[in-house]
mmCIF file of the N, C-alpha and C atoms, coordinates in Angstrom:
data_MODEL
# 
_entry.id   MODEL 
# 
loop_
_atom_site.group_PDB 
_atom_site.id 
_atom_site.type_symbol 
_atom_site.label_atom_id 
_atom_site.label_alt_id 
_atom_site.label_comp_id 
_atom_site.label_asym_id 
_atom_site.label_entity_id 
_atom_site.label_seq_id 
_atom_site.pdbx_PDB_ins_code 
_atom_site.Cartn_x 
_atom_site.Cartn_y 
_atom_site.Cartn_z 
_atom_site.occupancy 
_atom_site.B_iso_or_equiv 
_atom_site.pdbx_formal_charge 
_atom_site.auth_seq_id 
_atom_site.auth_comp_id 
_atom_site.auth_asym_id 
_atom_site.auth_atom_id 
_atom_site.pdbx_PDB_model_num 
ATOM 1   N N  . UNK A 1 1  ? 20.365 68.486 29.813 1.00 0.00 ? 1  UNK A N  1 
ATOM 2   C CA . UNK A 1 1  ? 20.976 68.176 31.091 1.00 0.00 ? 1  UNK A CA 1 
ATOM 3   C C  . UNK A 1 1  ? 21.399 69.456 31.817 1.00 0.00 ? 1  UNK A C  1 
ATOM 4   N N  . UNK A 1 2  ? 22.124 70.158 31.404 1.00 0.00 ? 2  UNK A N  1 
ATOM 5   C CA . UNK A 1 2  ? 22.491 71.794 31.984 1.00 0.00 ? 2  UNK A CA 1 
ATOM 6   C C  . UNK A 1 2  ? 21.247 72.296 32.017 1.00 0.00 ? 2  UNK A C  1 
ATOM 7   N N  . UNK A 1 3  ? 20.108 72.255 31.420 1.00 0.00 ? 3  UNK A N  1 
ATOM 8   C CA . UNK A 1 3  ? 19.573 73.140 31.911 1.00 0.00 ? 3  UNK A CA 1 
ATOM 9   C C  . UNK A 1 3  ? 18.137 72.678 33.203 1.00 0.00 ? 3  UNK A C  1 
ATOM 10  N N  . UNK A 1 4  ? 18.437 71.299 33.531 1.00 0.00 ? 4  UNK A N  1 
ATOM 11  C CA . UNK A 1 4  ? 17.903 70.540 34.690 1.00 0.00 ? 4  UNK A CA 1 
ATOM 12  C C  . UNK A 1 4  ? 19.056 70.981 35.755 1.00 0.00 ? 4  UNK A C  1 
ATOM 13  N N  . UNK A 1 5  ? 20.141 70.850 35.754 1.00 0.00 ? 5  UNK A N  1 
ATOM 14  C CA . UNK A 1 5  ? 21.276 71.214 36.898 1.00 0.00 ? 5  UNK A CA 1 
ATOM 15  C C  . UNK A 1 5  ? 20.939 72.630 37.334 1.00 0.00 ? 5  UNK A C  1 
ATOM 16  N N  . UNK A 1 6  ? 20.351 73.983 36.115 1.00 0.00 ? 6  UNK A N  1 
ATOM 17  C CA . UNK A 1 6  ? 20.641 75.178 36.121 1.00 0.00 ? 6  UNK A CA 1 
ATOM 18  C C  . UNK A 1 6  ? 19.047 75.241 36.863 1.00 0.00 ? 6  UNK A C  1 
ATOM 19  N N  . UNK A 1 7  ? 18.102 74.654 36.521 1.00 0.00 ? 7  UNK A N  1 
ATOM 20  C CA . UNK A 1 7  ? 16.934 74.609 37.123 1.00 0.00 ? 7  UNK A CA 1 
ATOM 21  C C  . UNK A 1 7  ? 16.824 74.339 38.867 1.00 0.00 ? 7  UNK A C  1 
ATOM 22  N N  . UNK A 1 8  ? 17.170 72.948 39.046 1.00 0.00 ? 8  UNK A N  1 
ATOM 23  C CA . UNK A 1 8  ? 17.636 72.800 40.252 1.00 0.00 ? 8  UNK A CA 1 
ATOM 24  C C  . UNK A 1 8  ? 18.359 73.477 41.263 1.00 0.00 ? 8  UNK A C  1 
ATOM 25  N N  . UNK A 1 9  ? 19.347 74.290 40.759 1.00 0.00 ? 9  UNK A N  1 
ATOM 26  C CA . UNK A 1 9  ? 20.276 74.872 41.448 1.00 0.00 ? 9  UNK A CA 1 
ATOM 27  C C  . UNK A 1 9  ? 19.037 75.877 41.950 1.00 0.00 ? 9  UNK A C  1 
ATOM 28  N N  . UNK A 1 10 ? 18.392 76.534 41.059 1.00 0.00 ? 10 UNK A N  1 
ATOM 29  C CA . UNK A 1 10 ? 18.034 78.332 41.225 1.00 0.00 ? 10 UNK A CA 1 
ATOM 30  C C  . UNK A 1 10 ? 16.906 77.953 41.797 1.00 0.00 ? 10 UNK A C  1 
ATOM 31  N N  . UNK A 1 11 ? 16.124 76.599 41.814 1.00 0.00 ? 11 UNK A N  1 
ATOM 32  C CA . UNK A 1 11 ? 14.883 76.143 42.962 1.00 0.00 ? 11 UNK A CA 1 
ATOM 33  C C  . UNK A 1 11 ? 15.761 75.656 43.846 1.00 0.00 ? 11 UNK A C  1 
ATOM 34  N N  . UNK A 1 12 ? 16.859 75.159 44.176 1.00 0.00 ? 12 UNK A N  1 
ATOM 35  C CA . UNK A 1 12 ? 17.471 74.894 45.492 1.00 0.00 ? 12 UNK A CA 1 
ATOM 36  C C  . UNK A 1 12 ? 17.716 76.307 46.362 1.00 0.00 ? 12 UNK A C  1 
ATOM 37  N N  . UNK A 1 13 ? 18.369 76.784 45.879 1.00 0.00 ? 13 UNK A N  1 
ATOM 38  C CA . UNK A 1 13 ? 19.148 78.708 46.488 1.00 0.00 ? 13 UNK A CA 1 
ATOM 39  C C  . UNK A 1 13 ? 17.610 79.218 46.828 1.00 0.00 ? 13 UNK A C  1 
ATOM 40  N N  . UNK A 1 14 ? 16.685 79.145 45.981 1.00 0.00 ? 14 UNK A N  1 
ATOM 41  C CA . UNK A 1 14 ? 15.493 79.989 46.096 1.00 0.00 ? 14 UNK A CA 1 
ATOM 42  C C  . UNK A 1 14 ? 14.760 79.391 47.304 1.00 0.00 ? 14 UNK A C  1 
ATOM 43  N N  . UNK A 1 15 ? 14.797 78.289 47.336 1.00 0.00 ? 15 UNK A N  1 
ATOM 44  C CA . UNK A 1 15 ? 13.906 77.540 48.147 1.00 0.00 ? 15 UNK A CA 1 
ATOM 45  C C  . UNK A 1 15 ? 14.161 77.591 49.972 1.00 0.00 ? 15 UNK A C  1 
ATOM 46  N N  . UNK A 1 16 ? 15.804 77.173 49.641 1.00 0.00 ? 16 UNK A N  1 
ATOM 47  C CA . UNK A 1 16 ? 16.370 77.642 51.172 1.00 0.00 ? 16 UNK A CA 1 
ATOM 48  C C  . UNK A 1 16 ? 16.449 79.010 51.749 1.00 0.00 ? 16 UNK A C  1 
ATOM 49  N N  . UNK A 1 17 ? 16.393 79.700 50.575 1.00 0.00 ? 17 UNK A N  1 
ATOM 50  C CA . UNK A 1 17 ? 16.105 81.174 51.364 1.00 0.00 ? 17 UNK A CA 1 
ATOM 51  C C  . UNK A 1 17 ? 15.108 81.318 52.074 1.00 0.00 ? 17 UNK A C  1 
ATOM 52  N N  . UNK A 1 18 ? 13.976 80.669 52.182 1.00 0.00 ? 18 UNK A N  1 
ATOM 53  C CA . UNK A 1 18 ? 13.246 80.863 52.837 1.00 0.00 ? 18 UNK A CA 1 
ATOM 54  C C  . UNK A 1 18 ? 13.276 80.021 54.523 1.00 0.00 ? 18 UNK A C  1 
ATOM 55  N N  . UNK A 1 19 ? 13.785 79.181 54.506 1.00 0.00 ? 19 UNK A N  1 
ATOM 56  C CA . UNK A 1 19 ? 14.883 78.205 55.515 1.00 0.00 ? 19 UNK A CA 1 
ATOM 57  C C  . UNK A 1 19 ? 14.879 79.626 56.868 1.00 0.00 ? 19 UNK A C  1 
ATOM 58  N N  . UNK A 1 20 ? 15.506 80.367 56.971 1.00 0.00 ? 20 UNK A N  1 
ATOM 59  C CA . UNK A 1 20 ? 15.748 81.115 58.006 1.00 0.00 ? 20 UNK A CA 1 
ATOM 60  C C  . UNK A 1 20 ? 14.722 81.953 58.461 1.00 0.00 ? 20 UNK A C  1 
ATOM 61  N N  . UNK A 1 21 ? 13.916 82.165 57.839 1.00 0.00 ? 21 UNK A N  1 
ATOM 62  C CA . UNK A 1 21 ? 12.383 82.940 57.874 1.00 0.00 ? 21 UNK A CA 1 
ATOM 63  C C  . UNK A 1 21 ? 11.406 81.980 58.794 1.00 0.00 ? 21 UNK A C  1 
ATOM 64  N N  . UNK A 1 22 ? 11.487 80.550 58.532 1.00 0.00 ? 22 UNK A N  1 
ATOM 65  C CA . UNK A 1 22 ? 10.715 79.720 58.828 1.00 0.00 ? 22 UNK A CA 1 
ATOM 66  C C  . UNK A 1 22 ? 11.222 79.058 60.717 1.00 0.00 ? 22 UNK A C  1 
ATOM 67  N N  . UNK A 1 23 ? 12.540 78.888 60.422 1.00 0.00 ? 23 UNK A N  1 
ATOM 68  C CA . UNK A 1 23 ? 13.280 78.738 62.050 1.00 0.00 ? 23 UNK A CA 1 
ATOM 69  C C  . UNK A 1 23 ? 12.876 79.869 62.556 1.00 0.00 ? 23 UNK A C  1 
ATOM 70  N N  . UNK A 1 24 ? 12.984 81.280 62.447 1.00 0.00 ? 24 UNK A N  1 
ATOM 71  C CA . UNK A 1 24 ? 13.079 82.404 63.339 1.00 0.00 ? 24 UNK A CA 1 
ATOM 72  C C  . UNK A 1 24 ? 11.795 82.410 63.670 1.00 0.00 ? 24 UNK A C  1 
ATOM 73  N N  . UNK A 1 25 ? 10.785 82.431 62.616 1.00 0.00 ? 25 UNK A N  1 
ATOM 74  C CA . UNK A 1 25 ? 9.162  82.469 63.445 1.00 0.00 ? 25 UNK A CA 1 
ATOM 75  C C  . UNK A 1 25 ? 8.877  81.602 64.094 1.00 0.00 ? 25 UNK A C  1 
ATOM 76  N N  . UNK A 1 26 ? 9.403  80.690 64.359 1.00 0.00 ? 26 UNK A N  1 
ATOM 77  C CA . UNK A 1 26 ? 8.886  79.703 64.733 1.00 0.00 ? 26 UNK A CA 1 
ATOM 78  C C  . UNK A 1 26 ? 9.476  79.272 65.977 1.00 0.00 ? 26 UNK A C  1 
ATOM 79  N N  . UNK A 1 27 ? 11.147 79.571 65.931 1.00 0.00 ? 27 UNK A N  1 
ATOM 80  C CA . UNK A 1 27 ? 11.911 79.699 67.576 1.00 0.00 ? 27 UNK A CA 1 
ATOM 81  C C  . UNK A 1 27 ? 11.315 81.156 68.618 1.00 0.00 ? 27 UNK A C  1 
ATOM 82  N N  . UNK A 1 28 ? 10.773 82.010 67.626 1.00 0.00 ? 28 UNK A N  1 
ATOM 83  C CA . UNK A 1 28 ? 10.384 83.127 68.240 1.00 0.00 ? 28 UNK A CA 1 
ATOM 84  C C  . UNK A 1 28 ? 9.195  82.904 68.552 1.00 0.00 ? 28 UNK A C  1 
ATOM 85  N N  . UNK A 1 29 ? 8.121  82.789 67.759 1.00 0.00 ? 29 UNK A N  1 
ATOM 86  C CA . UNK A 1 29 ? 7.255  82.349 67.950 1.00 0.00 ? 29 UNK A CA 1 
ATOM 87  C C  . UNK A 1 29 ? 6.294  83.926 67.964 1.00 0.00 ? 29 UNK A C  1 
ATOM 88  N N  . UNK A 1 30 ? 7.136  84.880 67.053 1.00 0.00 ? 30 UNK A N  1 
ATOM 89  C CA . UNK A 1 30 ? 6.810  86.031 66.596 1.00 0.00 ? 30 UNK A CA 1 
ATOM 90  C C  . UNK A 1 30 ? 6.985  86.661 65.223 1.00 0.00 ? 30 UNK A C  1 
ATOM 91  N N  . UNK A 1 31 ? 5.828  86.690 64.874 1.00 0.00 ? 31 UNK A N  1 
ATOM 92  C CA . UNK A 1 31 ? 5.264  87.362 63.633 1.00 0.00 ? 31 UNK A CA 1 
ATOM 93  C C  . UNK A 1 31 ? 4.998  88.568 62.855 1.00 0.00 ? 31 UNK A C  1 
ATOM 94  N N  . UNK A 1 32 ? 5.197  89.749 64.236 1.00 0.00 ? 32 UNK A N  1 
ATOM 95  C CA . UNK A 1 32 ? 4.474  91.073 63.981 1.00 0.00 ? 32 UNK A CA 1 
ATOM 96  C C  . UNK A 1 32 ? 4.817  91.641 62.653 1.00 0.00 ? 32 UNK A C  1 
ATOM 97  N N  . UNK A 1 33 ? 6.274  91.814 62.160 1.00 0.00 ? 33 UNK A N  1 
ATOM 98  C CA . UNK A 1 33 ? 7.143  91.961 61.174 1.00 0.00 ? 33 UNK A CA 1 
ATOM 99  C C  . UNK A 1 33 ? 6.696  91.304 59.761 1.00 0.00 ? 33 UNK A C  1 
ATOM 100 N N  . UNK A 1 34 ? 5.980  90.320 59.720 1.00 0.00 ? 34 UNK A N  1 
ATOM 101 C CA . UNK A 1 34 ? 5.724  89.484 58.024 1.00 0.00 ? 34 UNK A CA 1 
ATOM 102 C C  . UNK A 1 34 ? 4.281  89.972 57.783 1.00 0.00 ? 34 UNK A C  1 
ATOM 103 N N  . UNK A 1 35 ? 4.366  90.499 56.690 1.00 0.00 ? 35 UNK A N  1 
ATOM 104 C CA . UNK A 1 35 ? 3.172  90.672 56.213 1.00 0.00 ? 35 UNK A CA 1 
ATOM 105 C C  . UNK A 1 35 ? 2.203  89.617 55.584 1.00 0.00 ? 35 UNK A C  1 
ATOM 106 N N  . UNK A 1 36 ? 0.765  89.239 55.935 1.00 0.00 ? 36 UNK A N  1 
ATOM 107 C CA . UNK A 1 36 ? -0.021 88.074 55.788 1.00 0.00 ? 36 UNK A CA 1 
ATOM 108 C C  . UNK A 1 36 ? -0.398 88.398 54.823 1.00 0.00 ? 36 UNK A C  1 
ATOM 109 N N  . UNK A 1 37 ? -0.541 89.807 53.950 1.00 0.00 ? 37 UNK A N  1 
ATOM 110 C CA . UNK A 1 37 ? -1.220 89.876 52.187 1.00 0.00 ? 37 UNK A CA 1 
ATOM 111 C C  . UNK A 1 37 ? 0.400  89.080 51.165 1.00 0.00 ? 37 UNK A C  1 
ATOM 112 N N  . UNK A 1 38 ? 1.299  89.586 51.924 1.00 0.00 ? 38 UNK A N  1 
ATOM 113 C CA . UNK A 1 38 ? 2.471  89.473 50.886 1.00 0.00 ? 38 UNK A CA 1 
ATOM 114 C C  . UNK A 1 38 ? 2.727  87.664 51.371 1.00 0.00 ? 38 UNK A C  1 
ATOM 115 N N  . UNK A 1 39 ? 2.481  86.822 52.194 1.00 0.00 ? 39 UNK A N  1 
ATOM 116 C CA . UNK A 1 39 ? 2.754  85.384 52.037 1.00 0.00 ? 39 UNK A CA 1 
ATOM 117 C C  . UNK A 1 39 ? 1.581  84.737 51.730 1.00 0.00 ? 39 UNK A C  1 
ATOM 118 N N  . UNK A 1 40 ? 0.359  85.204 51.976 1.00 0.00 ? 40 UNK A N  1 
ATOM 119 C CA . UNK A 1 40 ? -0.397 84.393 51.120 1.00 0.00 ? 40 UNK A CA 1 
ATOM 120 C C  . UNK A 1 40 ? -0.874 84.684 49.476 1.00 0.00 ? 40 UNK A C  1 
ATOM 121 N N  . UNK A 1 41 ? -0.676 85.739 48.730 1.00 0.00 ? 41 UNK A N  1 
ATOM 122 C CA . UNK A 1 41 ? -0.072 86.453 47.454 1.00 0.00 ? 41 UNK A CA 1 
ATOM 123 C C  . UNK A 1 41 ? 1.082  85.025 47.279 1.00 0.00 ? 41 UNK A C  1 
ATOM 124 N N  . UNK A 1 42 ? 1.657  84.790 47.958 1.00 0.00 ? 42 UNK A N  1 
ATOM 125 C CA . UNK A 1 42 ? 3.236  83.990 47.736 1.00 0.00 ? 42 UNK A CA 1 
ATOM 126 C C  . UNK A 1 42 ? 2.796  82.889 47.004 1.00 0.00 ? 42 UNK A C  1 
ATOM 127 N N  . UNK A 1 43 ? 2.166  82.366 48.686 1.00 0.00 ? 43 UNK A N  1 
ATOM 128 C CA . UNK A 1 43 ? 2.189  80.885 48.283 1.00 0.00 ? 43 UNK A CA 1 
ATOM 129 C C  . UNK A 1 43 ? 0.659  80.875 47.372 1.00 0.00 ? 43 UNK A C  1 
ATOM 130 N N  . UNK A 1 44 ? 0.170  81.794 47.205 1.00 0.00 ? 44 UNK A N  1 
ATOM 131 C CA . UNK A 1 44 ? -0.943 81.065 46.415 1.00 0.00 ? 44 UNK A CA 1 
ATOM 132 C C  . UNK A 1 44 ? -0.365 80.782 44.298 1.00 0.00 ? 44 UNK A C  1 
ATOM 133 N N  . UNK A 1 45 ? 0.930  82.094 44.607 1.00 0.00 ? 45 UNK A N  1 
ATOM 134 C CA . UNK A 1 45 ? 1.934  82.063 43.114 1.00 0.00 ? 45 UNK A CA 1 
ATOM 135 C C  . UNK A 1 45 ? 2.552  80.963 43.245 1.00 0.00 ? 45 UNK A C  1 
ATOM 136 N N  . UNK A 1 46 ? 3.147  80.577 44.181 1.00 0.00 ? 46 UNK A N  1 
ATOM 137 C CA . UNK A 1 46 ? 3.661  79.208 44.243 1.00 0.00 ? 46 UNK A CA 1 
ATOM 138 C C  . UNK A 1 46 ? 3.371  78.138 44.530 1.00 0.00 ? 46 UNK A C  1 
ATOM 139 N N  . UNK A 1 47 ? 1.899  77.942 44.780 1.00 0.00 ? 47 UNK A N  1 
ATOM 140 C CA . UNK A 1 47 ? 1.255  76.729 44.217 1.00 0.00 ? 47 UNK A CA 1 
ATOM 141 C C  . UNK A 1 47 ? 0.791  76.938 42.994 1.00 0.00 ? 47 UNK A C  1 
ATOM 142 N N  . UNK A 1 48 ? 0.322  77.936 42.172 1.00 0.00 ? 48 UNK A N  1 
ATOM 143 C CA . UNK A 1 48 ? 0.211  77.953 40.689 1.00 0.00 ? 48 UNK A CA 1 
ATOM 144 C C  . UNK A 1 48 ? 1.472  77.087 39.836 1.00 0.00 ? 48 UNK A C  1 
ATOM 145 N N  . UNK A 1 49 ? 2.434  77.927 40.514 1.00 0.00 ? 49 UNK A N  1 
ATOM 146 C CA . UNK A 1 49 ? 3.473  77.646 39.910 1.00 0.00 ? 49 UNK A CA 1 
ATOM 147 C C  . UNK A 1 49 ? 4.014  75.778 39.911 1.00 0.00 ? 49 UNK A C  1 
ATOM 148 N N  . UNK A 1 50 ? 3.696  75.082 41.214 1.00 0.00 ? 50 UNK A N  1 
ATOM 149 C CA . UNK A 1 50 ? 3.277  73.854 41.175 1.00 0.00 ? 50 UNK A CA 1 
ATOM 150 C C  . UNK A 1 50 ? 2.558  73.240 40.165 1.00 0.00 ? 50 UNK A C  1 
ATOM 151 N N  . UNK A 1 51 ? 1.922  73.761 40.163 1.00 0.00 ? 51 UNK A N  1 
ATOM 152 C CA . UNK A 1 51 ? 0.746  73.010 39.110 1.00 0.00 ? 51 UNK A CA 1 
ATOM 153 C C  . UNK A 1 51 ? 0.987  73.446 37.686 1.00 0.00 ? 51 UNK A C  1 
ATOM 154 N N  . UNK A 1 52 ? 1.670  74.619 37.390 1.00 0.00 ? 52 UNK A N  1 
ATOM 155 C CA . UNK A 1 52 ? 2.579  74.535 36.047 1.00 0.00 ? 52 UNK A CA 1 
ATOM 156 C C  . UNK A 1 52 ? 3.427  73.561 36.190 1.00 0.00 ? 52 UNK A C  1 
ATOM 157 N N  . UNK A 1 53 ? 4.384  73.643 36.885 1.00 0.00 ? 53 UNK A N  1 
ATOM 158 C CA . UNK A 1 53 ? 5.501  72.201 36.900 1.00 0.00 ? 53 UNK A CA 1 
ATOM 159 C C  . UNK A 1 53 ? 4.719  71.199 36.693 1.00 0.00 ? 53 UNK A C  1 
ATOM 160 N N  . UNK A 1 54 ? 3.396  70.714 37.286 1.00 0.00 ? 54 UNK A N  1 
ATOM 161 C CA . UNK A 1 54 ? 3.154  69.431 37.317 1.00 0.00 ? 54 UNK A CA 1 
ATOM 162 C C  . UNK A 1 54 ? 3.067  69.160 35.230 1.00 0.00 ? 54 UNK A C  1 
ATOM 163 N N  . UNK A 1 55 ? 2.086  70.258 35.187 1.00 0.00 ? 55 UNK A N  1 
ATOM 164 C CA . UNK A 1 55 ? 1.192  70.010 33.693 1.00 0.00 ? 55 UNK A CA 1 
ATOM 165 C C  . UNK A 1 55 ? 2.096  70.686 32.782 1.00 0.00 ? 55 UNK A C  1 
ATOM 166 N N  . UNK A 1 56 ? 3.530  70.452 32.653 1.00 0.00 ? 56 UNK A N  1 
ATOM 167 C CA . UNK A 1 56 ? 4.689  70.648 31.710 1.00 0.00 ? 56 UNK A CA 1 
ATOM 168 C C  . UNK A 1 56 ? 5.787  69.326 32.539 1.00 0.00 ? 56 UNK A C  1 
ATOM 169 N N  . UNK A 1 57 ? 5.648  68.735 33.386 1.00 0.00 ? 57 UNK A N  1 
ATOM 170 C CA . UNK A 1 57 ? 6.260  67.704 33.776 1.00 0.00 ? 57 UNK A CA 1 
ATOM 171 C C  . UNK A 1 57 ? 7.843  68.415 34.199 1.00 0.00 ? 57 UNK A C  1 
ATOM 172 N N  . UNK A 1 58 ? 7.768  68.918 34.517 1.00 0.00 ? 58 UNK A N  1 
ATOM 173 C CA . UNK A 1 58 ? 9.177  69.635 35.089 1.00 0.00 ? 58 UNK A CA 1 
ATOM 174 C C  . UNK A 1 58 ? 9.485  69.310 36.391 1.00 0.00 ? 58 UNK A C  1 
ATOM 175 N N  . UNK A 1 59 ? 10.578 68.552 36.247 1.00 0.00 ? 59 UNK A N  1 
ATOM 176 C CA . UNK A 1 59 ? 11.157 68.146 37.895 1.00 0.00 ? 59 UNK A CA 1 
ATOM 177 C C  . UNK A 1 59 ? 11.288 68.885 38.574 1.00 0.00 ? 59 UNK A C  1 
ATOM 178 N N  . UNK A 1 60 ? 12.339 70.268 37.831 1.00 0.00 ? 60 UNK A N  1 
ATOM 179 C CA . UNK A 1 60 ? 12.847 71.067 38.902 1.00 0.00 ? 60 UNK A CA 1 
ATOM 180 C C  . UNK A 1 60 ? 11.791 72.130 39.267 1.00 0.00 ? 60 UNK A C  1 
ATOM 181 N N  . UNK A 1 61 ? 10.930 72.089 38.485 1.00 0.00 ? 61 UNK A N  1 
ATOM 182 C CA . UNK A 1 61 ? 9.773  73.234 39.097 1.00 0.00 ? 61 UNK A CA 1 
ATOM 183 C C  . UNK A 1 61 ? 8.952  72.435 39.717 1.00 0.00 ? 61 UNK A C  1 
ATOM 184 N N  . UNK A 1 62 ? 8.804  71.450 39.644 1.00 0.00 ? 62 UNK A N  1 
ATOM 185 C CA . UNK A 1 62 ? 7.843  70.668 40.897 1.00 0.00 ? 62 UNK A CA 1 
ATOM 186 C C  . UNK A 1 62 ? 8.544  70.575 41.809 1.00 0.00 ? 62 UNK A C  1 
ATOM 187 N N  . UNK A 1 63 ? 9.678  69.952 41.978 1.00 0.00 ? 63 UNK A N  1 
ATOM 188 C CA . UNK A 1 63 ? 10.018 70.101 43.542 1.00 0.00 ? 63 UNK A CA 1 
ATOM 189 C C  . UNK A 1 63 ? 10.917 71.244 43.973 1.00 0.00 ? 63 UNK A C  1 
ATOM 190 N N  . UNK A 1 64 ? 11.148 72.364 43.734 1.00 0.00 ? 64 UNK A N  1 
ATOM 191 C CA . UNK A 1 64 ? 11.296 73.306 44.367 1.00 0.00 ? 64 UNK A CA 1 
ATOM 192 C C  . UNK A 1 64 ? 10.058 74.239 44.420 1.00 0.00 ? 64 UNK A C  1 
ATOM 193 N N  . UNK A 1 65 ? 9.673  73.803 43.883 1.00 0.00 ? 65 UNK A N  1 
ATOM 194 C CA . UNK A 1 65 ? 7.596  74.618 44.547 1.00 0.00 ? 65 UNK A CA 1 
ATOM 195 C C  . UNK A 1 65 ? 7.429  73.778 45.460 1.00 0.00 ? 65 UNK A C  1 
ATOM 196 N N  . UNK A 1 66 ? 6.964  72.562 45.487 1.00 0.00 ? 66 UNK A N  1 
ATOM 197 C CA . UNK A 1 66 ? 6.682  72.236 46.912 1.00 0.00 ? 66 UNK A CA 1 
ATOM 198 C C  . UNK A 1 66 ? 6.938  72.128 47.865 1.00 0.00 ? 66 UNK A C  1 
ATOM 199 N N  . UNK A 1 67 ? 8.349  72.583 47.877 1.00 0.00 ? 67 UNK A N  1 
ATOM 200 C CA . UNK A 1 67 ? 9.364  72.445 49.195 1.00 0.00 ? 67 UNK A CA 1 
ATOM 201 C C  . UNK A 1 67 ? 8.937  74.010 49.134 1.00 0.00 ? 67 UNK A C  1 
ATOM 202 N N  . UNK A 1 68 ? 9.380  74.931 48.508 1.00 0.00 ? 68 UNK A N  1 
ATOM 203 C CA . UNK A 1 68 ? 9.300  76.231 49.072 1.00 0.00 ? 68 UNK A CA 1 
ATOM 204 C C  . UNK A 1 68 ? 7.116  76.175 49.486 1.00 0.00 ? 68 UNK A C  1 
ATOM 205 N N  . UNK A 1 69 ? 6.458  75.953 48.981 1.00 0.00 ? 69 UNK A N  1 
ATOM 206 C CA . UNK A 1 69 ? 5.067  76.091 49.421 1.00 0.00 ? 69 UNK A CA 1 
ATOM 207 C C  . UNK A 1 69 ? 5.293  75.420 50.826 1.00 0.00 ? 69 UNK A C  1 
ATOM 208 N N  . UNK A 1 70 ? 5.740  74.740 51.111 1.00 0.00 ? 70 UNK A N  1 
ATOM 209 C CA . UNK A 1 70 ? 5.909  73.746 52.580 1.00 0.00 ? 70 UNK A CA 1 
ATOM 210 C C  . UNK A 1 70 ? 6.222  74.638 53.804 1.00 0.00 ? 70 UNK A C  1 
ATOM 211 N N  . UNK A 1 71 ? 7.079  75.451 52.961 1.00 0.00 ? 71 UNK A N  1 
ATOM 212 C CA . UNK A 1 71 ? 8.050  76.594 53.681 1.00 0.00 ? 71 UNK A CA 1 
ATOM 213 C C  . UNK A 1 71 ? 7.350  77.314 53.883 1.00 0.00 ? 71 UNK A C  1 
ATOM 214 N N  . UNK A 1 72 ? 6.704  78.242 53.084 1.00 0.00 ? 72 UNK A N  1 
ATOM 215 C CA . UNK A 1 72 ? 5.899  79.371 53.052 1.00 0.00 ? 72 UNK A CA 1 
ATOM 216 C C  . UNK A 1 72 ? 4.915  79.399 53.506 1.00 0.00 ? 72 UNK A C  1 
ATOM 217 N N  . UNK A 1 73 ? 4.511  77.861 53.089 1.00 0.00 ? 73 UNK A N  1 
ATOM 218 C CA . UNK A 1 73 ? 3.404  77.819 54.105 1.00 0.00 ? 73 UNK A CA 1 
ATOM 219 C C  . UNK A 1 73 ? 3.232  77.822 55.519 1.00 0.00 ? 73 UNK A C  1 
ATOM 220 N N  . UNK A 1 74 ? 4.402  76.892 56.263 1.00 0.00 ? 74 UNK A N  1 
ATOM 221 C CA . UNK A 1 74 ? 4.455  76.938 57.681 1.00 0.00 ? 74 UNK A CA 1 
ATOM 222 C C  . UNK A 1 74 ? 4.739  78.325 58.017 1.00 0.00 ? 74 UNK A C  1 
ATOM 223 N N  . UNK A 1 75 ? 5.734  79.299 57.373 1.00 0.00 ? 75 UNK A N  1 
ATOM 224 C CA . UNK A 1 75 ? 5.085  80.934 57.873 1.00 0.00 ? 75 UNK A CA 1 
ATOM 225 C C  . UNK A 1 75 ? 4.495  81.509 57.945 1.00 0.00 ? 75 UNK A C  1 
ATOM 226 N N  . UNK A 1 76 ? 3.169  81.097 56.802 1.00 0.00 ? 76 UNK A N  1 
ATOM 227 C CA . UNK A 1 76 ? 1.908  81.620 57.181 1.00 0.00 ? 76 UNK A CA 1 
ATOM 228 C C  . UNK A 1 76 ? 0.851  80.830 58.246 1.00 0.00 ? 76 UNK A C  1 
ATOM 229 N N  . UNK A 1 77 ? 1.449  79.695 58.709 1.00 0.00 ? 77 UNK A N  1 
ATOM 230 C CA . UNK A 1 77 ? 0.419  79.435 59.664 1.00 0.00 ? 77 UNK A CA 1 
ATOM 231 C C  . UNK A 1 77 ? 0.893  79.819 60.759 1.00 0.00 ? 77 UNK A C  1 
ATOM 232 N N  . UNK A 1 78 ? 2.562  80.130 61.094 1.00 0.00 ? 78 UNK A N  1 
ATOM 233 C CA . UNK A 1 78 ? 3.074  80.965 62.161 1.00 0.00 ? 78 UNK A CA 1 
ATOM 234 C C  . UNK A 1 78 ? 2.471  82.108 62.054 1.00 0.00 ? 78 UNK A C  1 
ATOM 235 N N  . UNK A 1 79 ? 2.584  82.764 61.388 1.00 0.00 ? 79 UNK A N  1 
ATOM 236 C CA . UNK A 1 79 ? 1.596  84.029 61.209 1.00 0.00 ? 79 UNK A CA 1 
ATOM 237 C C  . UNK A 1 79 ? 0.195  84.120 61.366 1.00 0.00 ? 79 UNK A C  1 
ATOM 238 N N  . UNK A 1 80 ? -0.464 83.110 61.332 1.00 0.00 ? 80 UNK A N  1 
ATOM 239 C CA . UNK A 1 80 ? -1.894 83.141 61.331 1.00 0.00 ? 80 UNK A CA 1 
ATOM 240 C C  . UNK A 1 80 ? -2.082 82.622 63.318 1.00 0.00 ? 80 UNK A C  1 
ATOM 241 N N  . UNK A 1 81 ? -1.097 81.933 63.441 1.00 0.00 ? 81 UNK A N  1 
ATOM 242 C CA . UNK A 1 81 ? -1.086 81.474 65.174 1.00 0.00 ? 81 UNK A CA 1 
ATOM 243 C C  . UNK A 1 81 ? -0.340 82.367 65.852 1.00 0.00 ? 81 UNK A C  1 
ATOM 244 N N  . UNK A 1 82 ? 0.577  83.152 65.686 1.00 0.00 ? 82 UNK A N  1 
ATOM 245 C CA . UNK A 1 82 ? 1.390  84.081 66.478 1.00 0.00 ? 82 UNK A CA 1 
ATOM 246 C C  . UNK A 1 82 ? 0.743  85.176 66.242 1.00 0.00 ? 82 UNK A C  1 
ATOM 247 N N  . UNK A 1 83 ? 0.128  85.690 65.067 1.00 0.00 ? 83 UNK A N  1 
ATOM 248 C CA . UNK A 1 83 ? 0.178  87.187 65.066 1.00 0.00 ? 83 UNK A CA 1 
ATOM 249 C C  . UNK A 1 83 ? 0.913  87.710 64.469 1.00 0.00 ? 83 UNK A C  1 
# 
């Protein structure tokens, strides 16, 4: 049980960090600043990392990968549409 709470927590904190990255490109609707090798490197680790969670059945690594891939991802398609 603690170590599902301790899981959750550190994919919750981890996940929303990316939360303010994703508003700013996207109210800005400017990109120049994010590098496109270092977020798609990201999310392609964090869909791996998905698919470990899935095939070890881990809650907290499945859904804080797919929320952060969701995330990461919409910055890289800001990035791929803004520039």
């Amino acid at each position: 049980m603690l170590e599902e709470i301790l899981g959750y927590t550190a994919g919750t904190l981890t996940t929303i960090a990316f939360l303010p990255q994703v508003l700013k490109a996207w109210r800005t609707r400017s990109t120049k600043d994010i590098s496109l090798g270092m977020f798609l490197l990201f999310s392609l680790g964090v869909a791996l990392w998905l698919v470990y969670g899935i095939m070890i059945s881990s809650a907290p690594i499945i859904a804080a990968n797919l929320v952060t891939l969701v995330l990461a991802s919409s910055v890289l398609i800001a990035k791929l549409r803004f520039g």
